[in-house]
C-alpha positions as CSV (number, residue, x, y, z in Angstrom):
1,X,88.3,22.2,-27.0
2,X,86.1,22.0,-23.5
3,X,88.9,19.9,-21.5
4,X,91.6,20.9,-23.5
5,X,90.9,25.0,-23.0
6,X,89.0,27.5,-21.3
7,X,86.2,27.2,-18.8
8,X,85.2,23.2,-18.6
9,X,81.8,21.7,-17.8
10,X,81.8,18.0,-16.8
11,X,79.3,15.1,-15.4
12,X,81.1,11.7,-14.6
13,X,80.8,8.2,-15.0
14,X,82.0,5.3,-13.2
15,X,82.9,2.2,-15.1
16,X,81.3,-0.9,-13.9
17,X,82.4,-4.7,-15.1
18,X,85.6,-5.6,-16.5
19,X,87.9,-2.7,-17.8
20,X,91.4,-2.0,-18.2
21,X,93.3,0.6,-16.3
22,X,96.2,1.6,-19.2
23,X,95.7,2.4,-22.9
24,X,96.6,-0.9,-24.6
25,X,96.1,-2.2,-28.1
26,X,92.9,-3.8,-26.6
27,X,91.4,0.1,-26.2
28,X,92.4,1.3,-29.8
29,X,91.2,-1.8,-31.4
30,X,88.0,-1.7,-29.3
31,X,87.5,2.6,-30.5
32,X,88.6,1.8,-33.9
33,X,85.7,-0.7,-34.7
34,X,83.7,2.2,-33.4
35,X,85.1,4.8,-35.2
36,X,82.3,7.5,-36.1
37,X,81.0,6.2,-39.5
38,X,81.8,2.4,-39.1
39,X,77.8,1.8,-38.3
40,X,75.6,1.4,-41.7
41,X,72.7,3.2,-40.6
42,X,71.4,6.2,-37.8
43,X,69.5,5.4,-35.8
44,X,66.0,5.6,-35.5
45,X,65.8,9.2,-33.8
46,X,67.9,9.9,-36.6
47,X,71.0,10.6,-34.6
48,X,74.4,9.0,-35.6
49,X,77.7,8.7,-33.2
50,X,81.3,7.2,-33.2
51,X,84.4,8.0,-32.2
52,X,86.5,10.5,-33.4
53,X,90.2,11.9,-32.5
54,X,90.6,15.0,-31.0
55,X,92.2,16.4,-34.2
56,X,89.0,17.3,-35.6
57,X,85.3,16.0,-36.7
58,X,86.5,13.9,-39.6
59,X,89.9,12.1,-37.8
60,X,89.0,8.6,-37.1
61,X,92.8,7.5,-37.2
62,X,93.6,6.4,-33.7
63,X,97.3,6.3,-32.6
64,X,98.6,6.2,-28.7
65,X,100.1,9.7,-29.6
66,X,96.8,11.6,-30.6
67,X,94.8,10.6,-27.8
68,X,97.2,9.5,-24.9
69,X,98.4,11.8,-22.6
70,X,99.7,10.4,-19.1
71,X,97.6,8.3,-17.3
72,X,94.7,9.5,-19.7
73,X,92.7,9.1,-22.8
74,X,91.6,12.0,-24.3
75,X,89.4,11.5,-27.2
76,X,85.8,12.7,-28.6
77,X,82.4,11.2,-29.5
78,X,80.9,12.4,-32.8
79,X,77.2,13.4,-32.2
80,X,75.4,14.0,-35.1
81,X,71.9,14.4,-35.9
82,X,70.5,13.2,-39.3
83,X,67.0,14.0,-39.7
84,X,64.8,16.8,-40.2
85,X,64.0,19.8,-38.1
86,X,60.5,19.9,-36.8
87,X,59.8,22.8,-38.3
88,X,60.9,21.4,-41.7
89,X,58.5,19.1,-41.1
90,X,55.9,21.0,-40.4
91,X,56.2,22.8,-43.4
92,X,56.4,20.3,-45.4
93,X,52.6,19.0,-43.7
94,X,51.2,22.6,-44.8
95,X,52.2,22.5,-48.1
96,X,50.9,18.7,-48.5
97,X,47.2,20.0,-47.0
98,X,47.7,22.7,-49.6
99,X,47.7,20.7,-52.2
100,X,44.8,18.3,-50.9
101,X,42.3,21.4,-50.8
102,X,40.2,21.5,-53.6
103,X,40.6,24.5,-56.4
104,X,38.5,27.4,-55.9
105,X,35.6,27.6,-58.1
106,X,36.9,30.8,-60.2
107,X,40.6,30.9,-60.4
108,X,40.4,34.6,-60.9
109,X,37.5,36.5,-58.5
110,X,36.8,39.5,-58.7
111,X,36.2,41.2,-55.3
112,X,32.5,40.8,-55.8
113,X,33.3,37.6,-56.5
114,X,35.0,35.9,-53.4
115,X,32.6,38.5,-51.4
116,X,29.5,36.6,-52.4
117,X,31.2,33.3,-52.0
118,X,32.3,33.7,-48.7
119,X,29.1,34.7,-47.7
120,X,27.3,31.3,-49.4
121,X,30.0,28.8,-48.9
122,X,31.6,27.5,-45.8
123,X,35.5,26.7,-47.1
124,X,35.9,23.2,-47.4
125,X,38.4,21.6,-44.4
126,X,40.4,18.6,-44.9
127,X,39.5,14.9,-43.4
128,X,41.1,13.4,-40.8
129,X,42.3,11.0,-43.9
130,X,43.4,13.8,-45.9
131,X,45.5,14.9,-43.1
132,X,47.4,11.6,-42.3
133,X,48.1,11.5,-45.5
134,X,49.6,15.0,-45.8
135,X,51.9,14.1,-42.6
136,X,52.8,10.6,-44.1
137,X,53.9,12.7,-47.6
138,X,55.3,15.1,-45.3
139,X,57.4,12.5,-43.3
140,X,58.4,10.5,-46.4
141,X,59.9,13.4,-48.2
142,X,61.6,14.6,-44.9
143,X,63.1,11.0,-44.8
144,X,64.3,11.1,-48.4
145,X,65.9,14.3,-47.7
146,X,67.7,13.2,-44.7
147,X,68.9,10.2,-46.2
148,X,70.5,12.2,-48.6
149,X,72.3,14.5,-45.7
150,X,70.5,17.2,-46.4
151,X,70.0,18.1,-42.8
152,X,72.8,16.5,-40.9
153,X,74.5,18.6,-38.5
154,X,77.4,17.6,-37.6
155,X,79.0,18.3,-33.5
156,X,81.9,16.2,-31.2
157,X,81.8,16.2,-27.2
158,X,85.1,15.8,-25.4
159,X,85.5,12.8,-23.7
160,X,88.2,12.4,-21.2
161,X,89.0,8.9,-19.5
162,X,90.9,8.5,-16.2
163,X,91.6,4.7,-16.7
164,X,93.2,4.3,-13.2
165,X,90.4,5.3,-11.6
166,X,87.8,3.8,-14.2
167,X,85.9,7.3,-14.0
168,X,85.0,9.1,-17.5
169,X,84.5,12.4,-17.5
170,X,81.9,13.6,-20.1
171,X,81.7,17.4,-21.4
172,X,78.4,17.9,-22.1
173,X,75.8,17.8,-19.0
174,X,72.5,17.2,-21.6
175,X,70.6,14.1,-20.8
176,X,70.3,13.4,-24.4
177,X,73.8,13.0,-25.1
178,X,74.5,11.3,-21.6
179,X,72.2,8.7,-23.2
180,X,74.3,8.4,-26.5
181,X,77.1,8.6,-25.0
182,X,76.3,5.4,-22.7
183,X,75.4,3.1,-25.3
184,X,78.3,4.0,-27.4
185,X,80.7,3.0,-24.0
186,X,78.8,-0.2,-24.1
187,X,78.6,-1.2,-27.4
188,X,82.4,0.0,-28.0
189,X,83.6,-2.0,-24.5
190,X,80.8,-4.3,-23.9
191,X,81.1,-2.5,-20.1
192,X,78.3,-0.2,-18.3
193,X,78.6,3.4,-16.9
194,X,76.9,4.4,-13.7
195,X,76.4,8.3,-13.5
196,X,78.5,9.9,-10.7
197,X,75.5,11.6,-9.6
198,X,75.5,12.4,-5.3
199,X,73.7,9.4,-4.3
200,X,76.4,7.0,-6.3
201,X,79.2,9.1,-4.8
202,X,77.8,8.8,-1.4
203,X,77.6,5.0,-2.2
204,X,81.5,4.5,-3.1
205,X,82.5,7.1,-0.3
206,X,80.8,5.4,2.1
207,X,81.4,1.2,0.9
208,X,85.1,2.6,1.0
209,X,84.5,3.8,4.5
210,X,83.0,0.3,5.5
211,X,79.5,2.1,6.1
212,X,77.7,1.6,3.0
213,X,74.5,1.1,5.5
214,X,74.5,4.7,6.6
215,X,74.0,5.9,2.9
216,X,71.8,2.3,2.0
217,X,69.4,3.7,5.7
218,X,69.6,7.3,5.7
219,X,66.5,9.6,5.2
220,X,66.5,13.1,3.9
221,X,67.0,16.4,6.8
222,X,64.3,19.3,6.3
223,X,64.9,22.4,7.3
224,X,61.3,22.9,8.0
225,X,58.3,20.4,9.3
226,X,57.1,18.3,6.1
227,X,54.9,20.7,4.1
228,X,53.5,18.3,1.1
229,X,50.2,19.2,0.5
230,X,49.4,16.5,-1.7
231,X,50.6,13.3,-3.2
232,X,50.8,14.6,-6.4
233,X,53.1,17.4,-6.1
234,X,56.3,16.2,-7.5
235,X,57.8,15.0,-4.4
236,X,59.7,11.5,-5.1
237,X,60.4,9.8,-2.4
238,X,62.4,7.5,-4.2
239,X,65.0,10.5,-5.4
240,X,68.2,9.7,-3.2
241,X,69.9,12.3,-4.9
242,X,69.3,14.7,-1.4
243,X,72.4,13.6,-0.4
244,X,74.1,16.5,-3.4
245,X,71.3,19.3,-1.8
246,X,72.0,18.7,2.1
247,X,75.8,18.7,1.2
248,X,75.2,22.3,0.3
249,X,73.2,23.4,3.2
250,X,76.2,21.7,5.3
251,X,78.5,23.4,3.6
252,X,76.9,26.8,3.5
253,X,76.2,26.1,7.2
254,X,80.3,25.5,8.4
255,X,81.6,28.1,6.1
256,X,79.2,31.1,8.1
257,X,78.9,29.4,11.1
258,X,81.9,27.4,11.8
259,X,84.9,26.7,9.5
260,X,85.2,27.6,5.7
261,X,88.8,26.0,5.8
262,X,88.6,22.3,5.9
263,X,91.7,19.4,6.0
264,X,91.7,17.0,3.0
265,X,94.5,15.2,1.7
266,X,97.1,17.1,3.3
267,X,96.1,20.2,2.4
268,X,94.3,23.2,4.1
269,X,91.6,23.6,1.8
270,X,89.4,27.2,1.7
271,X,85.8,27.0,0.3
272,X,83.8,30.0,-0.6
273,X,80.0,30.2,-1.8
274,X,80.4,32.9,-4.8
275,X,78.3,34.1,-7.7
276,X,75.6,31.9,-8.2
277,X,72.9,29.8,-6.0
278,X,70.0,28.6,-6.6
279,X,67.5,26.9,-3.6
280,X,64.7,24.4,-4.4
281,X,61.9,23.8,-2.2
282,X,62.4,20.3,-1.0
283,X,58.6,19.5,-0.7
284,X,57.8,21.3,-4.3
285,X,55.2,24.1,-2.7
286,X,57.9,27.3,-2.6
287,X,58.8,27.1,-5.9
288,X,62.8,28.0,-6.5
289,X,64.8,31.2,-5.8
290,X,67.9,31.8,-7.9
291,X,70.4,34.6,-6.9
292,X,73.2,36.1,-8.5
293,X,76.0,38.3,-6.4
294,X,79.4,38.5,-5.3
295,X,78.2,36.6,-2.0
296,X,74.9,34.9,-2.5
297,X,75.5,33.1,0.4
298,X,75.2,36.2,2.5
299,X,72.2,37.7,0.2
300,X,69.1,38.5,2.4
301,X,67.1,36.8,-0.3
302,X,68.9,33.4,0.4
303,X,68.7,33.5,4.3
304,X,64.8,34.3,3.4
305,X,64.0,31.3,1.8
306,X,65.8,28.9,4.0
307,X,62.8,29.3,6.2
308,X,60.4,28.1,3.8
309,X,62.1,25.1,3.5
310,X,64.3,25.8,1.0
311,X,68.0,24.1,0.1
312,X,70.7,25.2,-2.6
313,X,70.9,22.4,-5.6
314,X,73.5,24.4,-7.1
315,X,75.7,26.7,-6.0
316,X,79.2,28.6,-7.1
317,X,82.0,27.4,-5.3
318,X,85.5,29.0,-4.9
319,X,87.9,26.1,-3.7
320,X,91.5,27.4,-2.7
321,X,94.1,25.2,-1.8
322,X,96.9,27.6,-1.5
323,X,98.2,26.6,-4.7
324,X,95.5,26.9,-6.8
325,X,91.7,28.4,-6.7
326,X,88.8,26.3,-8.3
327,X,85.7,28.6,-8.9
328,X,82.8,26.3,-10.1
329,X,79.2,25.9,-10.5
330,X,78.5,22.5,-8.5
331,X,74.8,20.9,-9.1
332,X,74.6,19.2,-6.1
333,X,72.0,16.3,-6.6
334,X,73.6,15.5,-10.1
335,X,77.1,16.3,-9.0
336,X,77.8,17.8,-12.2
337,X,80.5,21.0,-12.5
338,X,80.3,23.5,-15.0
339,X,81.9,27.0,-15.4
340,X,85.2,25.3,-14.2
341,X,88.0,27.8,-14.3
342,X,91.9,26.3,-14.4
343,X,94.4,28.2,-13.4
344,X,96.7,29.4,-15.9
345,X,99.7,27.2,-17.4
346,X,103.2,28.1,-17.4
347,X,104.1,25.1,-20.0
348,X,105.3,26.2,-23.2
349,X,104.4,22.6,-24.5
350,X,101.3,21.8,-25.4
351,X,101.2,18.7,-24.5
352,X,102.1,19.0,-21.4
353,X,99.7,22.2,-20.8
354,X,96.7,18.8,-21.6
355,X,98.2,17.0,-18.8
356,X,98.1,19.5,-16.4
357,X,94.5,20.3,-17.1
358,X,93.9,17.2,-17.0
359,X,95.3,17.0,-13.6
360,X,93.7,19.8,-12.4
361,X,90.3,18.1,-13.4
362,X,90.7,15.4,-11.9
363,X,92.1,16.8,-8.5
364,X,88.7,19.5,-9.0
365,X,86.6,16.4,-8.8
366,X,89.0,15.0,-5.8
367,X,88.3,18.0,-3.9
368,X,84.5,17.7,-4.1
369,X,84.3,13.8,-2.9
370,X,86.6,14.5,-0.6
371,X,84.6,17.9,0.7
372,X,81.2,15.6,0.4
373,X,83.3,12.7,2.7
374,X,83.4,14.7,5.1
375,X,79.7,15.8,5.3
376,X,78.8,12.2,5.2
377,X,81.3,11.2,7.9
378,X,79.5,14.0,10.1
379,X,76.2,12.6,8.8
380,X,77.2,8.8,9.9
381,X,78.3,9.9,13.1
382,X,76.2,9.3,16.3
383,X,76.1,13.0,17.3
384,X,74.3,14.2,14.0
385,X,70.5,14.8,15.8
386,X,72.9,17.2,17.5
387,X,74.1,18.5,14.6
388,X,71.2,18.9,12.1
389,X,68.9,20.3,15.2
390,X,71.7,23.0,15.0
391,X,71.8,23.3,11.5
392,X,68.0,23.6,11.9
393,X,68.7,26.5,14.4
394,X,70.6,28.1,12.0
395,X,68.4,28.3,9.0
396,X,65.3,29.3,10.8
397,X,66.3,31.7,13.4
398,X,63.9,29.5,15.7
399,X,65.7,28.2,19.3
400,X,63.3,24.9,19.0
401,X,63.1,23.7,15.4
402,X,60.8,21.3,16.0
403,X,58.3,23.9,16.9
404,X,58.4,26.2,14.0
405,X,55.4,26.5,12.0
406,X,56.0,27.3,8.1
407,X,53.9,30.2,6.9
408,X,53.6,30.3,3.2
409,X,53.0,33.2,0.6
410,X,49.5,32.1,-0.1
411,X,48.8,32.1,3.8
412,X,50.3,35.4,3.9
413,X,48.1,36.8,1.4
414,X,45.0,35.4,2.8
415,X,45.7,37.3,5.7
């Protein structure tokens, strides 16, 4: 049930253009007509989806009861996928070439037989010709087959939208179903979604704060001098999605060095690296490091790679805010959260054990903007030289930043 029970995993969307904000007979008409099954044909990548309730795969009977609940709309998106495996395919190809190879010249050699052949005969291989036309037979009866639903299988992704806020939280974190997803929300509300991912938070945070320029004219902190070694090696200068990866390094930095309790929304708010981080190399030369402990944010192996300019992308998070704890996964750059664990309900009713979830969700994602707010407040403010040369400090060991020289594995070895 993803949302509905046990751990949850969620990316987000905001809605852009017009949309309402409550569940009216305008949003049930607008899901009906795109009920899972209402479109005549899969598309071309052979993939089918539609809206479904979250009864189960085959409910397409929308009522404010089944998919209402608060100030939310809790339904799913069918996602099924028609055609034929690869592999299906590619047997099919071999069998085709089998049958395009000529007969051998005795049916029914004797050992002798296919000894001396092999020996005077190179075996005959097929044409290029002969093998398009295997694929195309290949293909064709793959088609025929799928057609028939022969190979469908058949899945459903939770979908849970927070009309007030026009955010839609999405429990699946593949790109391929991101991308399904998306054009179903725009053909089904004739609106666009913008993934929540940490340079579009920033953005909102920021425009909110009246200083969308510091976000629009920021660069990206390094922890060490620029090491690229190339202009090929993967580094996009055009990825603004640093914002999710120095957010991390902040945070990791005020939880040991500083604070780990910050003040958000009225409440005294505890955060806690735990279980899981995993640092990327910020100029693609260091490869990644992934570590998995109680603490990984006091892990020798961490504090080693910091160094050699290193920052966490994801990490496991433990937020606390006295009344409830929040341990997550959070990518940073993507701003996705998986592994989400709720805290247990006390309601008897199940409906009202949704809402709560639901709640919680949405306050788990509250936390996090609010959390990053506050790192982008710090960044905007005219004392952050000051605070990154610190930060720098920190993560190298080195009293002057600016003067440490990176020495890399490879360098290592040479010497």
């Amino acid at each position: 049930m993803a949302f509905a029970s046990g751990p949850v995993s969620f990316r987000r969307f905001f809605i852009s253009g017009p949309f309402t904000t409550k569940l009216d007979e305008a949003f049930l008409d607008a899901i009906r007509e795109n009920a899972f099954g209402k479109q005549e044909l899969a598309a071309p990548d052979g993939t089918e989806t539609g809206w479904i309730t979250p009864e189960h795969l085959f409910d397409t009977r929308f009522t404010r009861q089944k998919i209402q609940y608060d100030r939310f709309a809790y339904l799913q998106m069918r996602f099924d996928r028609t055609a034929a495996p690869a592999s299906v395919i590619r047997a099919y190809t071999r069998i085709e070439e089998a049958a395009l190879k000529p007969a051998p010249k005795n049916p029914n050699p004797t050992f002798q037989d296919a000894a001396e052949e092999s020996e005077s005969e190179t075996p005959e291989r097929l044409s290029k010709n002969d093998r398009v036309q295997a694929r195309e037979r290949a293909l064709a009866r793959a088609k025929e087959e799928a057609d028939k639903g022969m190979f469908r299988r058949m899945s459903s992704i939770p979908v849970l939208f927070d009309l007030p806020s026009r955010t839609v939280y999405l429990a699946n974190l593949g790109a391929g179903a991101g991308d399904k997803f998306i054009a179903l929300f725009r053909d089904t509300f004739d609106a666009s979604l913008e993934p929540a991912h940490s340079n579009a938070v920033a953005h909102r945070i920021m425009e909110a704060a009246g200083d969308p320029r510091s976000v629009e004219d920021a660069e990206p902190f390094h922890l060490v001098p620029d090491q690229r070694v190339a202009d090929d090696n993967g580094f996009d200068v055009n990825d603004r999605t640093y914002f999710g990866r120095e957010f991390l390094t902040w945070l990791w930095y005020q939880t040991d060095r500083e604070n780990a309790t910050f003040d958000i929304a009225n409440k005294r708010t505890a955060v806690m690296f735990t279980q899981f981080m995993q640092l990327d190399c910020d100029f693609k030369v260091t490869g990644s490091d992934t570590i998995r402990c109680e603490g990984p944010a006091t892990a020798p192996e961490a504090r080693a790679a910091l160094p050699l300019g290193k920052q966490p992308t994801k990490a496991g998070l433990l937020l606390s805010t006295g009344a409830a704890e929040y341990p997550l996964i959070l990518d940073g750059p993507r701003f996705n959260v998986s592994a989400l664990k709720l805290p247990d309900s006390e309601e008897a009713d199940p409906r009202a054990r949704f809402e709560e979830r639901f709640h919680q969700i949405t306050e788990t994602a509250g936390l996090l903007d609010m959390l990053f707010g506050l790192f982008l407040g710090r960044r905007a403010a005219p004392n952050w030289p000051e605070t990154i040369a610190s930060i720098k400090s920190w993560a190298t060991g080195a009293t002057d930043p600016a003067t440490l020289t990176v020495r890399f594995p490879t360098e290592l070895a040479a010497n």
